[in-house]
C-alpha angles and dihedrals in degrees: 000000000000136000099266117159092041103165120241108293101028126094138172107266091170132018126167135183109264086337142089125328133202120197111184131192123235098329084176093072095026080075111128090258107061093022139021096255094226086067092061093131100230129176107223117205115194151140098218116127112269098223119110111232118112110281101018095116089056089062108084117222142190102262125058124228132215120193140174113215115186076191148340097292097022105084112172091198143302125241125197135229139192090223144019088248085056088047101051089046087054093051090051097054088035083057089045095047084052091053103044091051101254091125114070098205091174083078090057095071138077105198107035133233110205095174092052086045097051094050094038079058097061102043086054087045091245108159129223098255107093093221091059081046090063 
């Protein structure tokens, strides 16, 4: 199964055979030069396991997770999914409910980056008014 249905902005960066998926979100703009790269918002799909000793992602398990990172140490949640067809399908609506405004990732930092924010608001079409934010 592939990642048909990604919303406007997301495309597939990684896909394997029965195996882990990356969706990104505008690497065109997450460069270096309009963004810090490491805060290029990706969907991981993988079947790793989710514990965090050295090495447990490498150990492949039964269910398969879905998560949303705004960067390597921002994740906005993980669901869970019976198969990697289930999961695909999860990362494709998780990616649509990003771009259609439905995750706050403002709530997802500590020390906020109202910058980021503003112009992470406009690629997502966010307008300037806090209630259209979420």
């Amino acid at each position: 199964m592939s990642f048909d249905g990604l919303p406007e902005g997301w495309t597939v960066w990684n896909d394997e055979p029965d195996g882990r998926g990356i969706l990104a979100y505008r690497p065109d703009v997450f460069d270096t030069r309009e963004f810090p790269a490491p805060c290029l918002p990706t969907v991981f799909v993988t079947n790793g396991s989710r514990r965090r000793r050295p090495g447990a992602a490498q150990m492949p398990t039964d269910e398969w997770h879905v998560t949303l990172f705004l960067e390597p140490e921002v994740e906005a949640g993980t669901e869970t999914y019976d198969s990697r067809d289930a999961a695909v399908e999860g990362a494709v609506a998780y990616a649509r409910r990003f771009a259609e405004g439905e995750i706050d990732y403002r709530e997802l930092y500590q020390v906020p980056r109202e910058e980021y924010f503003e112009r992470l608001d406009e690629l997502t079409g966010r307008g300037d008014d806090p209630d259209e934010r979420n």
